[in-house]
N, C-alpha and C positions, 0 to 999 in steps of 0.2 A: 452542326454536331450530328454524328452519328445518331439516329433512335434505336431505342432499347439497350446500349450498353451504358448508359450512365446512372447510377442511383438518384434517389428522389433527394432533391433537397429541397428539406420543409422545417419548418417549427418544432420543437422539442424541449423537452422542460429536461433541464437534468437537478438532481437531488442528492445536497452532498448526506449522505446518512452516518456520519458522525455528528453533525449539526442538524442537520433537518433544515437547509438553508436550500431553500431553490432557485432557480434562475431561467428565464425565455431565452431562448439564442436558436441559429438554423445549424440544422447539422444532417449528415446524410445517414445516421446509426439507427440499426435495425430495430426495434426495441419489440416487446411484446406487453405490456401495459401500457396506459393509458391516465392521464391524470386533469383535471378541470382545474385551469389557469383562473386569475383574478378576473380575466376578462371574459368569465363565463363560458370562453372555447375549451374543446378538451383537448388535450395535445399527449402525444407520446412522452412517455415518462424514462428515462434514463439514469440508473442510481449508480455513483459513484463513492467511493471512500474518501479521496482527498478532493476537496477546488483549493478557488482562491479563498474560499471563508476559511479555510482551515490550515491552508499549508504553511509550514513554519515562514517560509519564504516572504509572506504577505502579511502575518498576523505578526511573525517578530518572538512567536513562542513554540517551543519546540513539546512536539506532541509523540505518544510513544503510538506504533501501530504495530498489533498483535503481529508479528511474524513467525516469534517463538514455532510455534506450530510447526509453520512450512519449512525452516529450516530443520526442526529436530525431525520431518517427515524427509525432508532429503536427504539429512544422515542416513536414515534407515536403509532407505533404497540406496545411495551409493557413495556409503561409508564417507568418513570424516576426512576433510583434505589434507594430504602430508604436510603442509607448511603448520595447522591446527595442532598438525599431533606433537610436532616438535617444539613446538610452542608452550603445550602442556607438559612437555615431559623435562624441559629446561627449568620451565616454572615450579615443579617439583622437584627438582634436584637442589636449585636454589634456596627452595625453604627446607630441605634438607638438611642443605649445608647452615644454614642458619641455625635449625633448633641444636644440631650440635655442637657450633660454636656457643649458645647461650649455655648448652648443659657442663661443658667444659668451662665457663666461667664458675 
């Protein structure tokens, strides 16, 4: 192998932080913390939102993850996508047509 252009591959703790569930495995990611394993070594710490303790995939249960957010944040910057908007606006014309078919009864 080349020297100097490969990354280090070492020990790493990652930490899924919806559970608080962690795991030893090697991985080459950068991290900037630090966390002390059962075996008394301290090892790079890596915090993730979903693994396998959590993902619906493996658990069998389906979990909501905040994205609200980052979508109503990317509306903001670049506007709702046209298939969205006609979607709303067929949706409204239908309950429309619906309350005055019931008023008309």
């Amino acid at each position: 192998m080349k020297p100097g252009i490969h990354p280090t591959y070492r020990y790493v703790v990652f930490q899924d932080t919806s559970s608080g569930d962690t795991m030893l495995t090697k991985s080459t990611i950068e991290t900037a913390e630090t966390t002390t394993w059962t075996d008394g070594n301290e090892y790079p710490l890596a915090k993730v939102e979903i693994s396998a303790f959590t993902h619906p995939f493996f658990t069998g249960q389906m979990k909501i993850v905040d994205t609200a957010g980052r979508v109503e944040r990317f509306e903001r910057r670049y506007g709702r996508r046209k298939g969205a908007e006609a979607q709303d606006e067929s949706t409204e014309s239908t309950e429309a047509t619906e309350a005055e078919s019931a008023a008309a009864e």
